[in-house]
N, C-alpha and C positions, 0 to 999 in steps of 0.2 A: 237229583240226576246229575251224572257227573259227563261232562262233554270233552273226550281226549282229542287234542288237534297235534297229530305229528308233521311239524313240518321243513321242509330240506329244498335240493334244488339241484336240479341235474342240468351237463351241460348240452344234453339234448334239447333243452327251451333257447340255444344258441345258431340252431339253426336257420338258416333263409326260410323266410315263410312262414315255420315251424310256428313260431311265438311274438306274439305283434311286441311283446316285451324286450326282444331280443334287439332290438335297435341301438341300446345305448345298454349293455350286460351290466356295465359298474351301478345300475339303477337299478335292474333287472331283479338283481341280487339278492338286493335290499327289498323286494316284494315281499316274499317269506315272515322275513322279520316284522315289516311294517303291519301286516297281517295281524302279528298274533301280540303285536302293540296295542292294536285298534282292539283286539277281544278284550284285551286285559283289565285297557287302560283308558277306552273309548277315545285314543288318538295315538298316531304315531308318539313318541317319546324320544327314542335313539334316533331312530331311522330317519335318513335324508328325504325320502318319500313320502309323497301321501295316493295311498294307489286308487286316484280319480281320471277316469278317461276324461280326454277334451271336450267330449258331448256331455260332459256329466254323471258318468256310472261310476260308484262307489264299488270298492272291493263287494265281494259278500261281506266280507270282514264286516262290515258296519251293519249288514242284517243283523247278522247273527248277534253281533253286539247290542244291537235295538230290544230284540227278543231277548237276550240276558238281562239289560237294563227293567225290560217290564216285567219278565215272569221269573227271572231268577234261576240259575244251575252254577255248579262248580265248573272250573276250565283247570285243565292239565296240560300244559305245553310240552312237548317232546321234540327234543334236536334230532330231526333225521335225515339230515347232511345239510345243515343249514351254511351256506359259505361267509353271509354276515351274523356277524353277533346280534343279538334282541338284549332290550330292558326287561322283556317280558319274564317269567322263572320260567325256566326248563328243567324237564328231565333230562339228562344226559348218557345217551344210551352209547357213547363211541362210535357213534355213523358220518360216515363221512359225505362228502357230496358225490353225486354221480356222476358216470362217464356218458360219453355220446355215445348213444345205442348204436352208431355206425363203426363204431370200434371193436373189436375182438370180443371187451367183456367189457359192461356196463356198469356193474354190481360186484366185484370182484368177491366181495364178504357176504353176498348175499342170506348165505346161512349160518353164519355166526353173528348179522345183526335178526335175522329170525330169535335165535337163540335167545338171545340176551331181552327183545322185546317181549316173545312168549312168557322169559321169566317174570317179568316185569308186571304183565299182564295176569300172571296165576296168582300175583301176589295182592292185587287190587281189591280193597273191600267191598266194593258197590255192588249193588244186586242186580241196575242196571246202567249201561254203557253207552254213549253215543260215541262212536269214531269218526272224526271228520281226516280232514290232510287241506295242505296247501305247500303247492310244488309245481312253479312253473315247468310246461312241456307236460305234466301229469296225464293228460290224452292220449299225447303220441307214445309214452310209455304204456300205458296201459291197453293203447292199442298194439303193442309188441309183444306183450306178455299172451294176451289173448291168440293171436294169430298164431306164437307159437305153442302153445295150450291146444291149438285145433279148434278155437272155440268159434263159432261163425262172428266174426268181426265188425266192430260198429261202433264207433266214438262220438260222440256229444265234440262241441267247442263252443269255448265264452266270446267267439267273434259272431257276428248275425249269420256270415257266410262262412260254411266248414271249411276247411283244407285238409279236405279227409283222401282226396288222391295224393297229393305232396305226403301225406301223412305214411299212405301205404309204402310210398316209395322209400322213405324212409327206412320204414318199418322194413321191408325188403332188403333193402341194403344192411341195416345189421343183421338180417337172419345168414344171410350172406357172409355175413363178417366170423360170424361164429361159426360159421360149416352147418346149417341148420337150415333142415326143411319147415316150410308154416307145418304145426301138429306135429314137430320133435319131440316136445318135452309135454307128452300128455302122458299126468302122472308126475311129471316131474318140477313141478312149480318152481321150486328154487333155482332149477337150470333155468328155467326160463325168464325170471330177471335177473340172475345172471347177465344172460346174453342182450336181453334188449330191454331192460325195465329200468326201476328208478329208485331210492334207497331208503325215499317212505314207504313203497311198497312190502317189504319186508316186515318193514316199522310197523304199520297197521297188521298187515296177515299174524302179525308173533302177536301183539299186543290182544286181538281179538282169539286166536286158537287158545292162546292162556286163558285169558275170560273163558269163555265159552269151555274150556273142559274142568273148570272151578265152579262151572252151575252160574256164571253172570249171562245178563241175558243182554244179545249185543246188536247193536243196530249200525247199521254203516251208515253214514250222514252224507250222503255226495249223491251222485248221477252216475255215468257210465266209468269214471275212474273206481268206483265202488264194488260196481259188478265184476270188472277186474280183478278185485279183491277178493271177490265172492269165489269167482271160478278159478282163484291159486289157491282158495281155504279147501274148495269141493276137490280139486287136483288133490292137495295135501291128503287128504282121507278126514277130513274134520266135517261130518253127518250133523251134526246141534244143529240146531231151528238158530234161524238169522231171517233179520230184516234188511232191508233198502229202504232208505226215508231220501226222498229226494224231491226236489222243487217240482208245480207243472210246468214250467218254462223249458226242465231239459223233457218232462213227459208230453210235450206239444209236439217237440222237437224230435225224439224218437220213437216216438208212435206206436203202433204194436211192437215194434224191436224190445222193445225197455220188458213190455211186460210178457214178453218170447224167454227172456232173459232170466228172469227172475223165476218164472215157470221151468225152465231147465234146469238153474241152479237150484230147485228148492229154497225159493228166499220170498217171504213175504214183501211185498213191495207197497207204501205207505208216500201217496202224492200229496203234497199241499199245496194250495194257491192262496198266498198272501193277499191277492184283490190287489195288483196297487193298480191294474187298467181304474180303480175307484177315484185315485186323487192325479190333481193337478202339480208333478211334483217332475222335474228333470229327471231325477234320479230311478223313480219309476215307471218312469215314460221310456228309460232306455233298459231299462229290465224286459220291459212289458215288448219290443221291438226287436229282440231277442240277443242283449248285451248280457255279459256275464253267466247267468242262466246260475250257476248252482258255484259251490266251493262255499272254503272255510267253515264246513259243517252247515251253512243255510239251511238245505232241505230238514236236517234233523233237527237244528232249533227250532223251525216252523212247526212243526209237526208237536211241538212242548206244547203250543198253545191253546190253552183254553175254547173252548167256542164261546165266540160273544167278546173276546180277547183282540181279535188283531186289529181291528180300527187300531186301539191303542197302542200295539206294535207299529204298528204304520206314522204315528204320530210320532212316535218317538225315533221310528226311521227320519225324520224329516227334522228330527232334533240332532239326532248324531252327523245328517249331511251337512247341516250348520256349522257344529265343530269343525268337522273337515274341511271347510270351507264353500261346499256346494248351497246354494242358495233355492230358490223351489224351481227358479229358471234357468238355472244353470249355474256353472262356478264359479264364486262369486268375487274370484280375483285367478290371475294366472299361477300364481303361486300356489293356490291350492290344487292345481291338477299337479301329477308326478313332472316332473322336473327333467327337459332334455328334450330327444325325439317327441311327437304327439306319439307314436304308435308303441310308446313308451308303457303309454296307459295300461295298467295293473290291470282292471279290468276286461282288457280285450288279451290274455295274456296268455291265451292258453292253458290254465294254470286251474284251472276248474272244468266241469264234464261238459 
């Protein structure tokens, strides 16, 4: 199994409110990177950060890393407007980073980084695909593209408490920006991040439409930025069977909405519950309380695992918080949370469903 993570950064994660990340941006930045450090590399390497909130929540990044370590997949990094450089290898599609969806155009190249990902995607051997992202603000984008999709709207967030009104406002205000009523661009997906989306978005929709009309069978790895994805692929006219693999932390979280969603889009939708409410562990104790909830492909590396398997994922979660510096009660020096603002913290960041 080969697990694609395209990840980038828009400067809509720079908004008041918007992204608990957005406090100190030159930290912010370096989320992305540090991300797909920790898949790689099981620890940042380049990157100035290590994205642990002050209570203790590890990125997803170090899930999904846990579950690599125990059961093993390939990773494929993708730059999709990544603003810092990573140690990590990427593919290099020419994406740039995104604009504030309260501007004119968000996505200026929206369909020429389609293009160039779809190729990308048609040309991939693997029979099958998990697609994760990691992209601070990924919510409030994804809630953009949706509203103006026409799609009935509803976003997940990696804070306990949404800021899903600020979000709308937002999201208002670029539909504004662009001359755009919510359910302009139904039918039109590329207009539609365009105008208020983000430049992984593209990233994913190309990479999976290419899979998916080459016979790969392709699962989206995330929560409600996923479905997002779902419903530019279903706008686009791309009919292939697709899944949703996502955490129960965001399926607690959105309730019958998720699976409303997934029944519309024609998308099989696959929940997994790690257990960590099972161990005495910080890290899981703010999963389980409703911190981070889903990103850097979590839901679909959980979903790899074996039955009878994830005790031992879970172990070895509590081995990678280690590296990171998180200790079972918390982290186990200051240095090891991200560096700067507390609300700094990668994991409350907006940046997963």
């Amino acid at each position: 199994m080969r697990v694609i993570l395209p990840a980038g950064t828009t400067e809509t994660a720079l908004i008041d409110g918007i992204s608990a990340a957005g406090a100190a941006p030159e930290l912010m930045e370096h989320t992305p990177s540090a991300d797909v450090e920790i898949l790689a590399y099981g620890k940042p390497t380049a990157a100035p950060v290590t994205p642990v909130s002050p209570n203790g929540c590890p990125t997803p990044a170090a899930v999904t890393r846990a579950v690599r370590e125990e059961v093993g997949f390939d990773v494929t990094v993708v730059d999709a407007g990544l603003t810092r450089s990573t140690a990590a290898p990427t593919v290099d599609l020419d994406v740039s980073p995104g604009a504030d969806v309260r501007e004119e155009t968000a996505v200026p190249d929206a369909a020429a980084i389609f293009d160039r990902a779809h190729g990308y995607g048609s040309e991939l051997p693997d029979e099958e695909l998990l697609i994760g992202e990691t992209v601070p603000g990924g919510t409030t984008t994804a809630l953009g593209v949706l509203t103006a999709l026409g799609e009935p709207a509803g976003v997940s967030s990696s804070l306990p408490e949404n800021p899903i009104e600020r979000k709308r406002r937002v999201v208002d205000e670029g539909l504004a920006a662009s001359g755009l009523d919510a359910g302009a661009c139904d039918g039109d997906p590329l207009a539609a991040i365009e105008a208020v989306g983000d430049p992984v978005q593209p990233t994913v929709m190309g990479i999976a439409a290419g899979a998916l009309e080459s016979g790969t069978e392709v699962t989206l790895a995330g929560g409600t930025q996923m479905v997002a994805v779902a419903a530019l692929l279903r706008h686009g006219g791309i009919d292939a069977p697709l899944s949703i693999a996502t955490t129960s932390f965001v399926a607690a979280e959105q309730g019958d909405r998720l699976e409303a969603a997934c029944d519309r889009l024609d998308c099989d939708l696959v929940v997994t519950d790690p257990g960590f409410d099972e161990r005495d562990h910080v890290a899981m104790a703010r999963y389980c309380a409703g911190e981070a909830k889903e990103g850097v492909a979590m839901g679909g590396a959980l979903s790899l695992v074996p039955d009878g398997r994830m005790a031992a994922v879970r172990d070895r979660l509590e081995t990678v918080c280690a590296r990171l510096g998180i200790e079972a009660d918390g982290p186990a020096e200051e240095s090891a949370a991200t560096t700067g603002d507390p609300a700094e913290a990668a994991a409350e960041d907006d940046r997963g469903s």
